[in-house]
Structure formats: C-alpha cells, structure tokens
Rosetta silent file (secondary structure, phi, psi, omega in degrees, C-alpha in Angstrom):
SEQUENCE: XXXXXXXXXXXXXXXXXXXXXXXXXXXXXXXXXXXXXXXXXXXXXXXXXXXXXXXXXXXXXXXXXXXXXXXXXXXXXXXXXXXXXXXXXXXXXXXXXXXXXXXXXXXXX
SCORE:     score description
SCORE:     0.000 S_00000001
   1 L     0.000  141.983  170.604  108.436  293.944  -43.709 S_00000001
   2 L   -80.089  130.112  173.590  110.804  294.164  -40.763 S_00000001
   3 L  -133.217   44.092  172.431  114.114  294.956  -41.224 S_00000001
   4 L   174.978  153.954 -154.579  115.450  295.216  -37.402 S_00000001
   5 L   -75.965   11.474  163.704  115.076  293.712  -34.181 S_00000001
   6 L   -92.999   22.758 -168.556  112.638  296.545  -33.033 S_00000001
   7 L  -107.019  146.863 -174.996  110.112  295.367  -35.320 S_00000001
   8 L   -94.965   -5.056  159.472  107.702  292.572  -32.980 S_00000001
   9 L  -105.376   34.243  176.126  108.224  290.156  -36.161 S_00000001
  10 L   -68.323  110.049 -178.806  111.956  290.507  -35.547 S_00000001
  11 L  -120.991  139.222 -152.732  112.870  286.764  -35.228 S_00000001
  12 L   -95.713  117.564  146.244  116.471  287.245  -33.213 S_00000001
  13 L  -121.102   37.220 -173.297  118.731  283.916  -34.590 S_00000001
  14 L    41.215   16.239  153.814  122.192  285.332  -34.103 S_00000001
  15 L   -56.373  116.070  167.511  122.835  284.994  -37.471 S_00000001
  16 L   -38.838  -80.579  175.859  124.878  287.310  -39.756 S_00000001
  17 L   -76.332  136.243  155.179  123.043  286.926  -42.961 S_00000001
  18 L  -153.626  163.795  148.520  119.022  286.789  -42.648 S_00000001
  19 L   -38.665  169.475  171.462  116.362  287.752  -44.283 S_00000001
  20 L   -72.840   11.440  178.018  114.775  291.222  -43.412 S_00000001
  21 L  -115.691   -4.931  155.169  112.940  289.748  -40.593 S_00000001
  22 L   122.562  -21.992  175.018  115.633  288.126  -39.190 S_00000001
  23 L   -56.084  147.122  157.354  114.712  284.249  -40.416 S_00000001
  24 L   -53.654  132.531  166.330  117.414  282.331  -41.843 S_00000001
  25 L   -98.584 -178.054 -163.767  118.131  282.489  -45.422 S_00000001
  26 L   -94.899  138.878 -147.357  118.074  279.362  -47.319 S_00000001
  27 H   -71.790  -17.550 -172.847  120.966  278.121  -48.254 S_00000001
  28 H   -75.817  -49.636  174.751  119.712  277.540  -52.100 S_00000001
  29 H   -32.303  -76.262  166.500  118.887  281.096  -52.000 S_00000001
  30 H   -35.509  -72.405 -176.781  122.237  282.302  -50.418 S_00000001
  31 H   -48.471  -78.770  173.295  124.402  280.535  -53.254 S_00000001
  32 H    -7.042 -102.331 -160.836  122.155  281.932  -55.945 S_00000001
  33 H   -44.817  -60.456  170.348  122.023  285.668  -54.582 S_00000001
  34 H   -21.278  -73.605 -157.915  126.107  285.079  -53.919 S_00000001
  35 H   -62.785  -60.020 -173.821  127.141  283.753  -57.080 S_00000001
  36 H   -70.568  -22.580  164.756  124.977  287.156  -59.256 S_00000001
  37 H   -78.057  -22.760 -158.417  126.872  289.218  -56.654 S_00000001
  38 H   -68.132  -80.221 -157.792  130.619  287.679  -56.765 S_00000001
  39 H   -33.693  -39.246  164.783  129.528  288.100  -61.009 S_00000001
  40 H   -47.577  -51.763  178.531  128.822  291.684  -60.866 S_00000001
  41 H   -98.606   38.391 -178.485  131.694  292.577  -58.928 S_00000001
  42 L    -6.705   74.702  151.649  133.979  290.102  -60.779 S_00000001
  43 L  -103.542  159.947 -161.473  134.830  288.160  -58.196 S_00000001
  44 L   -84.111  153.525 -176.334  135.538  284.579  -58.494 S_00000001
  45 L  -106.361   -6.581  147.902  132.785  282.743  -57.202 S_00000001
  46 L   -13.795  -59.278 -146.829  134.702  279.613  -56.167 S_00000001
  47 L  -136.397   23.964 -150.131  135.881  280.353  -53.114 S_00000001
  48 H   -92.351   -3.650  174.814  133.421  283.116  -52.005 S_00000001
  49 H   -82.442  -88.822  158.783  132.013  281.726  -49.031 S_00000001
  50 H    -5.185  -60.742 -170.355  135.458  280.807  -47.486 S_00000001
  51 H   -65.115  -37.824  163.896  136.523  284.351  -48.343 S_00000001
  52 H   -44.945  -69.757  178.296  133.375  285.925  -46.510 S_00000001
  53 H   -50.818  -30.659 -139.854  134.339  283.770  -43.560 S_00000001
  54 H   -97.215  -80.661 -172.014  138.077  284.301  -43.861 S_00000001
  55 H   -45.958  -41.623  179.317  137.389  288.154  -44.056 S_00000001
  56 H   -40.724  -46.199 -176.782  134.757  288.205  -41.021 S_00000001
  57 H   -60.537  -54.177  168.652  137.388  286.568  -38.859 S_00000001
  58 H   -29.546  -91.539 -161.470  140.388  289.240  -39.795 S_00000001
  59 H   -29.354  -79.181 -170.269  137.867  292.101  -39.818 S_00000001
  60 H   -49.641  -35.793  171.197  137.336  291.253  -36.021 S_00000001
  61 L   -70.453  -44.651 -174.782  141.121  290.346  -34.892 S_00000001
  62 L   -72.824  -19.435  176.675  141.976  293.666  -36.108 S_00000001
  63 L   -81.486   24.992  168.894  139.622  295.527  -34.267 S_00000001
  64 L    67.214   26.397  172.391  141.130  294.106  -30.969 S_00000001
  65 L  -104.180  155.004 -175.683  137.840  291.683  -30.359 S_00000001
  66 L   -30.807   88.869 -176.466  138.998  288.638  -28.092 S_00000001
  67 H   -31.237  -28.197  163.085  140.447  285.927  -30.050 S_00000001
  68 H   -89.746   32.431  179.684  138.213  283.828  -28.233 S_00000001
  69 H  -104.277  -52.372  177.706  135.159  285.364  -29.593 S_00000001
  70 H   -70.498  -53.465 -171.348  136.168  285.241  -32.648 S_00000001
  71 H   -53.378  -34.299 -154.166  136.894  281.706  -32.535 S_00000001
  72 H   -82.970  -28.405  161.039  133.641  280.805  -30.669 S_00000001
  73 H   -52.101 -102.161 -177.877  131.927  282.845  -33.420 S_00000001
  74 L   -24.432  -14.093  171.637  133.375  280.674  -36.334 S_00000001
  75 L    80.365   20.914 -159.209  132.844  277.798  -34.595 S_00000001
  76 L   -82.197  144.350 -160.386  136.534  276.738  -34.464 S_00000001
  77 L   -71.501  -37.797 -142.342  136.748  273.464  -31.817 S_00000001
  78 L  -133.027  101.861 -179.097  140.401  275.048  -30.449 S_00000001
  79 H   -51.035  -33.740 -137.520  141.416  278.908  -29.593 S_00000001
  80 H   -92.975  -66.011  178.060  144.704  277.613  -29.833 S_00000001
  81 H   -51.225  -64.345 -169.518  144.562  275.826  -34.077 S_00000001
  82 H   -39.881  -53.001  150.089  142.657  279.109  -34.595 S_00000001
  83 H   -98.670   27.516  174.836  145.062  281.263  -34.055 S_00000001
  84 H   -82.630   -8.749 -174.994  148.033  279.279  -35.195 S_00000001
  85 H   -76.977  -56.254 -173.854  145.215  279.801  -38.933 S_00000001
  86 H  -101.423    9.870 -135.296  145.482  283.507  -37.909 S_00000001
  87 H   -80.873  -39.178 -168.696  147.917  284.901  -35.960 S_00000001
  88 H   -58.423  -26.230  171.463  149.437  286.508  -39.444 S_00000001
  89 H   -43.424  -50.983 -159.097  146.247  288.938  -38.993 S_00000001
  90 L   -84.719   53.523  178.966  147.316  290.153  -35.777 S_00000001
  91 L   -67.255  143.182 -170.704  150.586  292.195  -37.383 S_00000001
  92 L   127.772  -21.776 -142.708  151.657  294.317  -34.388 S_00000001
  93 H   -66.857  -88.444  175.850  150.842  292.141  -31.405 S_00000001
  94 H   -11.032  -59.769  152.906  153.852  292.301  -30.023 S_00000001
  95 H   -42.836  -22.610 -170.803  154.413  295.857  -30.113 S_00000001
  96 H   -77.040  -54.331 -153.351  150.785  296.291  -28.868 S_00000001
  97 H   -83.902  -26.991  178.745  152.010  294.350  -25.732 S_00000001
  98 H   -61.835  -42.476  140.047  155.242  295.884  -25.288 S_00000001
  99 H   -30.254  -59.927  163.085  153.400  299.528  -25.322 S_00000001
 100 H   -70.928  -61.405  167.880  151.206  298.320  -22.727 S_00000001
 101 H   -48.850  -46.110  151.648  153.494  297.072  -20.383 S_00000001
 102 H   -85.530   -2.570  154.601  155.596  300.103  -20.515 S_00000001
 103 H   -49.449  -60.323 -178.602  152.350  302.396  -20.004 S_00000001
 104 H   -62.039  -43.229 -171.746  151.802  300.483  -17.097 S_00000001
 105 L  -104.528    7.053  147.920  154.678  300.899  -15.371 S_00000001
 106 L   -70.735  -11.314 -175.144  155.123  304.507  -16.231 S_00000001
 107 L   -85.799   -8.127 -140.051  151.798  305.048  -14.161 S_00000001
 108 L  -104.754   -3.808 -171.468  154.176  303.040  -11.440 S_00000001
 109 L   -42.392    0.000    0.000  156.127  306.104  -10.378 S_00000001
C-alpha cells in the first residue's frame, strides 16, 4: 500500500488527513476512528474536530507562516475576521516588529 507521494498510486488531494494512498477518508470513517481516539486519550469527543482545526491554525501562526495562508488553508472568506478569531495566537507580534525595524536600521549606518 502506498503511504507517500513517491509511490505511482500516490493520489495527491491536498488534503491533511487521507488514507495511505492519499484518497480521501470518508467522513463516516473519520468520526468513528476520531471518536476511539479522543476515548483513549480521554479527550472529550464533542468538540474534537473544531479543536483539530483550532490547533492546525495556531500551530501555523506561531511558526511565522503568512496569516494569509493560513486563512486560505481553513477556508476563512476574510484575512481580516480571521485574524480578529486569532490574533490572541500571535503573542509577541508587536515586539517581533519592533525588533525588526530596529535591525533594519542598525544595518543603516
């Protein structure tokens, strides 16, 4: 069975989750297999999709990828609602930019 996109039955759908060949999985599946993991690690299983999603987005703002990336990943209509949802991720920003602007003009001699 292929489990990576050098295998030629690698079907590429830009997709997080797939199967090991790269196909979608089905969403009846997905809940199932979800639900016996959230029980194992006993987590609530309510909210566990949301939380997946929630965490993807974070996970990516902190690592400095583009806010618009992330939104266009998540599918959010507006860069703008997105990060007024996330902006609490980004602790730091400021400080980030302030650091960079006085970098820059220390190179400015």
């Amino acid at each position: 069975m292929c489990r990576n996109k050098y295998c030629r039955r690698w079907h590429e759908t830009g997709l997080v989750f797939t199967l090991p060949n790269g196909k979608p999985i089905h969403k009846r599946n997905m809940h199932h297999d979800l639900k016996e993991l959230c029980q194992k690690l006993g987590l609530p299983w309510r909210r566990a999709f949301h939380g997946w999603r929630h965490g993807h987005h974070s996970h990516l703002l902190e690592r400095g990828v583009n806010p618009k990336v992330v939104q266009a990943r998540g599918g959010w209509a507006s860069t703008a609602f997105f990060l007024s949802v996330y902006a609490h991720v980004m602790p730091g920003a400021q400080e980030q930019a302030a650091q960079a602007v006085s970098d820059m003009l220390k190179g400015l001699k």
